[in-house]
GUFIPA-361200 format. One record per residue (C-alpha): residue in three letters; x, z negated, y. Coordinates in nm, 4 decimals, decimal comma, padded with zeros to 6 digits. Layout:
% residues N
{res=ALA	X=X	Z=Z	Y=Y} .
...
% end
This chain:
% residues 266
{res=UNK	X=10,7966	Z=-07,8899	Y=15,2747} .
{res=UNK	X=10,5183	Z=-07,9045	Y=15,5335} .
{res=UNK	X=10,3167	Z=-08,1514	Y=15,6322} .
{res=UNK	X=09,9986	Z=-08,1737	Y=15,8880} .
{res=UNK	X=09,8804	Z=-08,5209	Y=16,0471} .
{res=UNK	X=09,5937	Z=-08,4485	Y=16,2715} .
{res=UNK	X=09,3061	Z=-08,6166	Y=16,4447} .
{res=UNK	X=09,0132	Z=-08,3789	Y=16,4076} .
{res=UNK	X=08,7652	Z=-08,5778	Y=16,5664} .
{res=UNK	X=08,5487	Z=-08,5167	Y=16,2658} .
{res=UNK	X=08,4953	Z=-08,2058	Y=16,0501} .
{res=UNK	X=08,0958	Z=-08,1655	Y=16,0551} .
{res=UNK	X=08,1115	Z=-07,8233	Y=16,2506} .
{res=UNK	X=08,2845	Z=-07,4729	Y=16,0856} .
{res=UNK	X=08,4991	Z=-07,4116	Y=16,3886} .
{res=UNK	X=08,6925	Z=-07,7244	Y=16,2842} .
{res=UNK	X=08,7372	Z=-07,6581	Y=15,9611} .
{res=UNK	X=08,8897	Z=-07,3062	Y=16,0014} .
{res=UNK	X=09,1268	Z=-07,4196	Y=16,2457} .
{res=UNK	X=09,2528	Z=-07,6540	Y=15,9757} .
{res=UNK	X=09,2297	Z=-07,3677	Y=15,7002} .
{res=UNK	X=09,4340	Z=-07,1621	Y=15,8992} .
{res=UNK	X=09,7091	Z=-07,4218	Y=15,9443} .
{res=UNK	X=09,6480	Z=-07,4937	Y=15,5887} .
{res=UNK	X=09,7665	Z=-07,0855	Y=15,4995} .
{res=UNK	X=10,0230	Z=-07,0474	Y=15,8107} .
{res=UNK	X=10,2285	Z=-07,3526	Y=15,7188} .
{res=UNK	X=10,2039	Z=-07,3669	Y=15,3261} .
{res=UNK	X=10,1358	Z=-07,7459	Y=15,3999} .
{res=UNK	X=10,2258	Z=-07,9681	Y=15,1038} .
{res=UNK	X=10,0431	Z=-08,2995	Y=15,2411} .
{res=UNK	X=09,7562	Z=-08,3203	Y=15,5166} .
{res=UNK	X=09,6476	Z=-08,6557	Y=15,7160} .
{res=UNK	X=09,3222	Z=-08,6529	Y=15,8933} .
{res=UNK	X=09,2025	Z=-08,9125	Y=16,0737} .
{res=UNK	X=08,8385	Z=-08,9676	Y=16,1960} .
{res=UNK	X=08,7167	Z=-08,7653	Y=15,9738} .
{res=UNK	X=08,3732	Z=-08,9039	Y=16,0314} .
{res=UNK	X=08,2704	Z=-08,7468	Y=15,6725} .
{res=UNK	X=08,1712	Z=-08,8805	Y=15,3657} .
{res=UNK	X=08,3496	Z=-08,8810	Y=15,0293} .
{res=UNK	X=08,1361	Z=-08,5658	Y=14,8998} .
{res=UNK	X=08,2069	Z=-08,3723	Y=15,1993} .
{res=UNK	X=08,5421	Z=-08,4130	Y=15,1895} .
{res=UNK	X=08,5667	Z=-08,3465	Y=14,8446} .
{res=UNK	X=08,4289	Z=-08,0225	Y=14,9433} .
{res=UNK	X=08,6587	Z=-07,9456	Y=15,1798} .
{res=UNK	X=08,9877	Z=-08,0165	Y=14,9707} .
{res=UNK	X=08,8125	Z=-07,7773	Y=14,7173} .
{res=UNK	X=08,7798	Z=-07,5073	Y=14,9676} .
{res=UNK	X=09,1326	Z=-07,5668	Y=15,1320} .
{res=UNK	X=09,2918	Z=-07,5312	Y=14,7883} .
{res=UNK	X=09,4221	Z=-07,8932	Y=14,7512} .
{res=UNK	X=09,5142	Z=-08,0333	Y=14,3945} .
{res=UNK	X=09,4611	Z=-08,4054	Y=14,5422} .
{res=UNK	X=09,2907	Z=-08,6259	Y=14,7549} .
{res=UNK	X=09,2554	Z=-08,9910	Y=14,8765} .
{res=UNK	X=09,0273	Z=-09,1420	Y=15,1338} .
{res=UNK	X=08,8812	Z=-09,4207	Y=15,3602} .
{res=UNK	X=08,5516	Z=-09,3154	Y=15,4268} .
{res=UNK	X=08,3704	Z=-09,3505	Y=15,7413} .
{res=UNK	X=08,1907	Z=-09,6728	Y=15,8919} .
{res=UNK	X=07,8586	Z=-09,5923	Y=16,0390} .
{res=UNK	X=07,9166	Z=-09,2802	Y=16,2616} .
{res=UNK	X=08,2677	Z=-09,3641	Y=16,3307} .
{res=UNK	X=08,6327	Z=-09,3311	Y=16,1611} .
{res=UNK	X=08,7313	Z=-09,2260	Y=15,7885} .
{res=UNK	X=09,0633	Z=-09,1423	Y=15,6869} .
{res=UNK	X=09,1601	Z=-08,8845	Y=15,4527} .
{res=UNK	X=09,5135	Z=-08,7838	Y=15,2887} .
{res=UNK	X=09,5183	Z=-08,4386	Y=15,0739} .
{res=UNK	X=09,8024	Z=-08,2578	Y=14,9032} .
{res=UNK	X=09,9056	Z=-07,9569	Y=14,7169} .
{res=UNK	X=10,0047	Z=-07,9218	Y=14,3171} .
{res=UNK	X=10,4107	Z=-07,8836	Y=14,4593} .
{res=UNK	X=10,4118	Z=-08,2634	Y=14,4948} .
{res=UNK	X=10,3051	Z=-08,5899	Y=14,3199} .
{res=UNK	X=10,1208	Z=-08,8905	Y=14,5149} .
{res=UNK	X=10,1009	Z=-09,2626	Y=14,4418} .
{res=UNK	X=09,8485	Z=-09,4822	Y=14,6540} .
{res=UNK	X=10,0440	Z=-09,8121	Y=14,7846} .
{res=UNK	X=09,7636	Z=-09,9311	Y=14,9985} .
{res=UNK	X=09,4667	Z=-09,8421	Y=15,2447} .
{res=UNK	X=09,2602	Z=-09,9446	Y=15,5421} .
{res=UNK	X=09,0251	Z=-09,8224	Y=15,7794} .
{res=UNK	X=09,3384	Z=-09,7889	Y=15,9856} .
{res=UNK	X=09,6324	Z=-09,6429	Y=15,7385} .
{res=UNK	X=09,6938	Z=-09,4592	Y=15,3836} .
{res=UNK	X=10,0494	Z=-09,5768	Y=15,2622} .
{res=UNK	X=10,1429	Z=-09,3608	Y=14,9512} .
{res=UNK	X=10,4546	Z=-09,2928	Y=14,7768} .
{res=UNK	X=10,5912	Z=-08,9315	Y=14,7258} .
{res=UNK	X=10,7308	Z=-08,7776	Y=14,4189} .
{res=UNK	X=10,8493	Z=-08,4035	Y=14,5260} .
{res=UNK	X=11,0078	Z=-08,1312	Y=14,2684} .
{res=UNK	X=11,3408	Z=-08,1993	Y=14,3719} .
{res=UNK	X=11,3217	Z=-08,5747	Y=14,2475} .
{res=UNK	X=11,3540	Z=-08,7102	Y=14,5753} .
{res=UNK	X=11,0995	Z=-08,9836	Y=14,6371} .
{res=UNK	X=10,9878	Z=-09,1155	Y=14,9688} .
{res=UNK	X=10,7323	Z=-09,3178	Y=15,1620} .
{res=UNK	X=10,4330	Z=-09,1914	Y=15,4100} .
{res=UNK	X=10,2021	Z=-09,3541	Y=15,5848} .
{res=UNK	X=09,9279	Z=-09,1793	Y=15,8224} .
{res=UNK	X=09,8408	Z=-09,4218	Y=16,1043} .
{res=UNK	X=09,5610	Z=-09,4793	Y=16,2885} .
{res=UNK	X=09,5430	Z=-09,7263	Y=16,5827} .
{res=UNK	X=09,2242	Z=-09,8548	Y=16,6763} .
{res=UNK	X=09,0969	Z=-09,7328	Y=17,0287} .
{res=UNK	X=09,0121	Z=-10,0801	Y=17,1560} .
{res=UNK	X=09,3197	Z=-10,2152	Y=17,3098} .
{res=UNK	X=09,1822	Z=-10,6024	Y=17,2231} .
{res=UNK	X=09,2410	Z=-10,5489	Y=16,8539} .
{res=UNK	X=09,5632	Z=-10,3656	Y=16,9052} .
{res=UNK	X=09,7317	Z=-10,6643	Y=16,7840} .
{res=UNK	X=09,5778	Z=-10,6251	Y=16,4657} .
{res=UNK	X=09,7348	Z=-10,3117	Y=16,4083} .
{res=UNK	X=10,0873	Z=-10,4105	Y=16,5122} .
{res=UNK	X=10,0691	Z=-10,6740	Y=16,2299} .
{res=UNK	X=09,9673	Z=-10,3887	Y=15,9695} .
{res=UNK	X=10,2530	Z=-10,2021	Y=16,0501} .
{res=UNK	X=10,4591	Z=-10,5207	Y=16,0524} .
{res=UNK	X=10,3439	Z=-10,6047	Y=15,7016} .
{res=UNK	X=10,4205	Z=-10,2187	Y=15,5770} .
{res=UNK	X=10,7740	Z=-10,2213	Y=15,7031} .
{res=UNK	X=10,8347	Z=-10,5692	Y=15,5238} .
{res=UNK	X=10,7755	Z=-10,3993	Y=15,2191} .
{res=UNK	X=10,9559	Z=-10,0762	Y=15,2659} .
{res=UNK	X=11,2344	Z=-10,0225	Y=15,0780} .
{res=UNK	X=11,2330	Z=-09,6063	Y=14,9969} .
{res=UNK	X=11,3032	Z=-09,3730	Y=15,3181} .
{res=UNK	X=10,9914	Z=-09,4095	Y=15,5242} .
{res=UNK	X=10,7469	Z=-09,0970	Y=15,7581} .
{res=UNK	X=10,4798	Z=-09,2497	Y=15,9262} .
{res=UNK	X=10,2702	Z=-09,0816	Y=16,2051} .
{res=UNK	X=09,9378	Z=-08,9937	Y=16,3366} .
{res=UNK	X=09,6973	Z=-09,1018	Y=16,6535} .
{res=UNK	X=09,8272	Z=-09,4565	Y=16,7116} .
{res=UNK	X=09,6184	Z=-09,4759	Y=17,0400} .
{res=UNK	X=09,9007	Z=-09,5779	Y=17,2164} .
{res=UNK	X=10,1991	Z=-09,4797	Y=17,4312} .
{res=UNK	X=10,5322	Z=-09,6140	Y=17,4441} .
{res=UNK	X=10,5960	Z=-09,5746	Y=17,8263} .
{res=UNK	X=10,4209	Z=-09,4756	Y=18,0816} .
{res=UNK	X=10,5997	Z=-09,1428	Y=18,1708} .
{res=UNK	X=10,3939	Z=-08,9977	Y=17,8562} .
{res=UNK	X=10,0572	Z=-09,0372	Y=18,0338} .
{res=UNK	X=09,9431	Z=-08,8264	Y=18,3162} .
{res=UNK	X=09,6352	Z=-08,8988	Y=18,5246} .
{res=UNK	X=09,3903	Z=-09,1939	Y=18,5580} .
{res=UNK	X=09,5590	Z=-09,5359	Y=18,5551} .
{res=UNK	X=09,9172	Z=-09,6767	Y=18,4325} .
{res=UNK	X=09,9022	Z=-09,8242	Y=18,1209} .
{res=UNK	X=09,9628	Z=-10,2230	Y=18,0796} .
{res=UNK	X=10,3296	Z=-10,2626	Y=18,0282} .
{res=UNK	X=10,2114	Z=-10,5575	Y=17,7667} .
{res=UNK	X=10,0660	Z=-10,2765	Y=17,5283} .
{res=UNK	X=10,3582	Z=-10,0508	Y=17,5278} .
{res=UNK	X=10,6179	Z=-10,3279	Y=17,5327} .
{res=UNK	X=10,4036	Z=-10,4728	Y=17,1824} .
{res=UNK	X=10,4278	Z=-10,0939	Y=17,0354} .
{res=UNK	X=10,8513	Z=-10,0551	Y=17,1268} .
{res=UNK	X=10,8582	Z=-10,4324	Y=16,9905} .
{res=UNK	X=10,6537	Z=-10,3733	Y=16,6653} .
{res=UNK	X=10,9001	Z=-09,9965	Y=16,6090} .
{res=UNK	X=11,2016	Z=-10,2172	Y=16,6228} .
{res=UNK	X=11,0875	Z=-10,4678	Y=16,3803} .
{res=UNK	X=10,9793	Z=-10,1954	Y=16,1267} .
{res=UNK	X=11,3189	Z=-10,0122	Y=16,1685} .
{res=UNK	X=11,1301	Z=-09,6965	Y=16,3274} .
{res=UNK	X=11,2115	Z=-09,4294	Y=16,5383} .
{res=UNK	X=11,0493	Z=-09,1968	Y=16,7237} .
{res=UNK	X=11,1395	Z=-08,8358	Y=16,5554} .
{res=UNK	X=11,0896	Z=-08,6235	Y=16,9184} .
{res=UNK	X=10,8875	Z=-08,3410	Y=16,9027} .
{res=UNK	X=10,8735	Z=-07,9434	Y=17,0303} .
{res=UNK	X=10,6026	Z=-07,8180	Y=17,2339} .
{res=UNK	X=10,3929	Z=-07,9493	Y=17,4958} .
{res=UNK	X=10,4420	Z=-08,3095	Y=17,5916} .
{res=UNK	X=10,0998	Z=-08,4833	Y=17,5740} .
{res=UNK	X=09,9482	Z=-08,4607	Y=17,2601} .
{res=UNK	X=09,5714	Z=-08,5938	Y=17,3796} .
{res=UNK	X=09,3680	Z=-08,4851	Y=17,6890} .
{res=UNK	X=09,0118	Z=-08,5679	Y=17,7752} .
{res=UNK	X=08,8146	Z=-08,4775	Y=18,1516} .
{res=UNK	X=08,8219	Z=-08,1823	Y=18,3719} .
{res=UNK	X=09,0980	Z=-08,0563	Y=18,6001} .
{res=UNK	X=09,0040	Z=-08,2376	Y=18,8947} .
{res=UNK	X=09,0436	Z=-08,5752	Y=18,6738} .
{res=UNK	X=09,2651	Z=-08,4909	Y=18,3583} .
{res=UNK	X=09,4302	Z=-08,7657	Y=18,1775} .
{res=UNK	X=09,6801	Z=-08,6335	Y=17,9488} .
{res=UNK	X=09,8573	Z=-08,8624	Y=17,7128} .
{res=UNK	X=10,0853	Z=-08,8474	Y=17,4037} .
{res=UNK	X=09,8814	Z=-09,1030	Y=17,1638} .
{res=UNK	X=10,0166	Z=-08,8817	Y=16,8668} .
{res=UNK	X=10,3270	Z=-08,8832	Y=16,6731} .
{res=UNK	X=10,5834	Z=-08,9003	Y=16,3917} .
{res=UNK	X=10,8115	Z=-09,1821	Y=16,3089} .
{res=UNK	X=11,0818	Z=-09,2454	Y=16,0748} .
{res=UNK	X=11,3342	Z=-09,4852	Y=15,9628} .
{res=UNK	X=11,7441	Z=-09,4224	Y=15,8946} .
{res=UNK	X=11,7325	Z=-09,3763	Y=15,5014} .
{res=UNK	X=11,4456	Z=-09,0602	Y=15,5772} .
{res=UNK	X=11,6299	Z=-08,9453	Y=15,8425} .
{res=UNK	X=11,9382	Z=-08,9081	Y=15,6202} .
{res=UNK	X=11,7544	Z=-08,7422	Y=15,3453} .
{res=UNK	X=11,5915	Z=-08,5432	Y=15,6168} .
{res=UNK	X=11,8477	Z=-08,4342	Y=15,8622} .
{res=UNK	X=11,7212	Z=-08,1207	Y=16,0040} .
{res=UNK	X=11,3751	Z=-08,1761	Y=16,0237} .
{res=UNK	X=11,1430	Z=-08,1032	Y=16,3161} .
{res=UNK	X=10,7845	Z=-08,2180	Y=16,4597} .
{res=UNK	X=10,5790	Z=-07,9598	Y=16,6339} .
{res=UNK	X=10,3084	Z=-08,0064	Y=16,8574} .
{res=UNK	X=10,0414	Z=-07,7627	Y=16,7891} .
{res=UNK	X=09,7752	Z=-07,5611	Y=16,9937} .
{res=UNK	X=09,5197	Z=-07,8147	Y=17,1325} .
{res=UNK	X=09,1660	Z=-07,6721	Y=16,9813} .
{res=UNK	X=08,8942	Z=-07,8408	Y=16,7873} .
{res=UNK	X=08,9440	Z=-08,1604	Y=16,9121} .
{res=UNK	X=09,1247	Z=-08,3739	Y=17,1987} .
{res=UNK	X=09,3873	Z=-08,4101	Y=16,9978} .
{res=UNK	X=09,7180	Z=-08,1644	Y=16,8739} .
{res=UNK	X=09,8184	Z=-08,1590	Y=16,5229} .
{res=UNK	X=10,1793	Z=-08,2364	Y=16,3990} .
{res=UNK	X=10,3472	Z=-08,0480	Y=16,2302} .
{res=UNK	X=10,6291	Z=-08,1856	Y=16,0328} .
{res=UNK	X=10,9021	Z=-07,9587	Y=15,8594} .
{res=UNK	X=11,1111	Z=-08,1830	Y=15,6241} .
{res=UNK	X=11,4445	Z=-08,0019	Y=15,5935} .
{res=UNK	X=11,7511	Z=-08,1596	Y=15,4553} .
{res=UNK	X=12,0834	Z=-08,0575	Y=15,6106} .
{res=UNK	X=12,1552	Z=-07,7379	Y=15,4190} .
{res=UNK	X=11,7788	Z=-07,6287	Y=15,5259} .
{res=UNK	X=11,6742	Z=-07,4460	Y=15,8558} .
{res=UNK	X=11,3297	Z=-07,3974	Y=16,0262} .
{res=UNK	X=11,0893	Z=-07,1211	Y=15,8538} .
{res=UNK	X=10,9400	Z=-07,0275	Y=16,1996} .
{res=UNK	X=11,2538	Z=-06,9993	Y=16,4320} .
{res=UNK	X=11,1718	Z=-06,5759	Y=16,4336} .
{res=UNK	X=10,7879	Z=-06,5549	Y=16,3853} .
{res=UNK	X=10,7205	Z=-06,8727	Y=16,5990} .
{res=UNK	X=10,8473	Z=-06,9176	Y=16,9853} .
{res=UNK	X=10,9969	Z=-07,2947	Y=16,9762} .
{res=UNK	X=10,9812	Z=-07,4993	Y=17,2737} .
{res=UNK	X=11,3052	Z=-07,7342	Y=17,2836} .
{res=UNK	X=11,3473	Z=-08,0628	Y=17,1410} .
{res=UNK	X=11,2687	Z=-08,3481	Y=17,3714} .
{res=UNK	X=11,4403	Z=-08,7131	Y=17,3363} .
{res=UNK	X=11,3460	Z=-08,8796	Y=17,6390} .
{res=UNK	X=11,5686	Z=-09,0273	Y=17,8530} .
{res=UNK	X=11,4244	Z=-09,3449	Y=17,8874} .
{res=UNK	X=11,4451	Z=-09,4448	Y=17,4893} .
{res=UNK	X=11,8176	Z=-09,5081	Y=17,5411} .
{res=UNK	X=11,6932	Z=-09,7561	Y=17,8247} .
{res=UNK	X=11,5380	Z=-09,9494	Y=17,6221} .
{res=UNK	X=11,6530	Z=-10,2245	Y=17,4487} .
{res=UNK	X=11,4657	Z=-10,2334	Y=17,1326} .
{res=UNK	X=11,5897	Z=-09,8180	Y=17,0981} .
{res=UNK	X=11,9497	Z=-09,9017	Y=17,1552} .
{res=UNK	X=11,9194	Z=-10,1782	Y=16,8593} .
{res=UNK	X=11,7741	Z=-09,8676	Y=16,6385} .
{res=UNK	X=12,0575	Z=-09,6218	Y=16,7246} .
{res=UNK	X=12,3328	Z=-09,8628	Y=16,6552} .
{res=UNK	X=12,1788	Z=-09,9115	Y=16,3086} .
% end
């Protein structure tokens, strides 16, 4: 099973919207998160029509800004927890009777109501109790190694995002590809960041053993897409031949941390 979590910065323009069809056929995804959507409920019921979904639940836009939008194929089976401008929590029934948890996350961009979001996550983790994926643009980074260019981050805001991961039981799943996941400016003032990515507690990781995040080609927005395969341990990556993988990266500093080293010794 595939599954896509991308920011597409909305999906008004056609150049978009192939990019994401093409992902759509390439990776046979099973479950798609979009964030900022910035489309309404009958355009995006177009476009799960078009991309061939069987399934579709959304937080529409507010004025010109946000909207949230989770889609998946007719090889799974969906169950809305809860929603917010800033998450879709679902449950997930897949042909193999395994059931687990996903929520697509999306941190707001203003750092003053960061706190805000923490606490959502906080209150999602209290009630978590299945094997748990969560991802997406958080708008955040958890040290300042994964920005380059402009100005270092405030150690309060990452120290809040390792602090808020430990008390949901959630770990960072790595990733192959390029490091920095967002970029914005030109080359003489590029800030490059890694705002995006994929988290998971011990019970998914167990079901999932062998499973890998990809960062994808940066086009049609500022943001990658990430590519999850969920393989359990008798499974293997579909794109090892047709697809040049980058290494895995688990950064040194994680195990420097003390919040991470509580996580591994679970």
């Amino acid at each position: 099973m595939n599954i896509l979590a991308w920011n597409v910065q909305g999906l008004g323009n056609d150049w978009t919207f192939q990019i994401l069809h093409g992902y759509v056929q390439q990776y046979s995804l099973s479950l798609v998160f979009l964030s900022e959507t910035l489309s309404s409920k009958n355009q995006m019921e177009r476009l799960r029509i078009k991309l061939g979904f069987s399934g579709m639940l959304l937080w529409e836009k507010e004025g010109r800004s946000g909207g949230l939008c989770l889609l998946w194929s007719d090889t799974i089976n969906v169950q809305l927890l809860s929603g917010s401008k800033g998450h879709i929590d679902v449950r997930v029934f897949s042909s193999d009777s395994n059931c687990w948890r996903f929520t697509g996350l999306y941190g707001s961009p203003d750092t003053s109501l960061r706190h805000q979001f923490w606490n959502l996550m906080k209150r999602l983790g209290d009630s978590s109790t299945f094997p748990w994926l969560c991802g997406g643009d958080l708008n955040e980074i958890l040290f300042n190694h994964e920005k380059h260019g402009g100005i270092e981050r405030a150690h309060y805001l990452m120290s809040n995002f390792r602090e808020t991961l430990n008390y949901c039981g959630l770990a960072d799943l790595g990733y192959r590809g390029p490091k920095f996941t967002w970029c914005r400016g030109k080359a003489t003032n590029l800030v490059q960041e890694r705002l995006d990515r994929m988290l998971g507690n011990c019970e998914w990781m167990d079901l999932f053993p062998n499973s890998y995040v990809h960062h994808l080609n940066l086009k049609g927005s500022d943001h990658r897409p990430l590519l999850v395969e969920l393989l359990k341990a008798d499974e293997f990556s579909n794109f090892g031949k047709s697809w040049k993988r980058g290494r895995f990266h688990f950064e040194k500093a994680w195990v420097e941390e003390t919040e991470y080293s509580k996580i591994i010794k679970k």
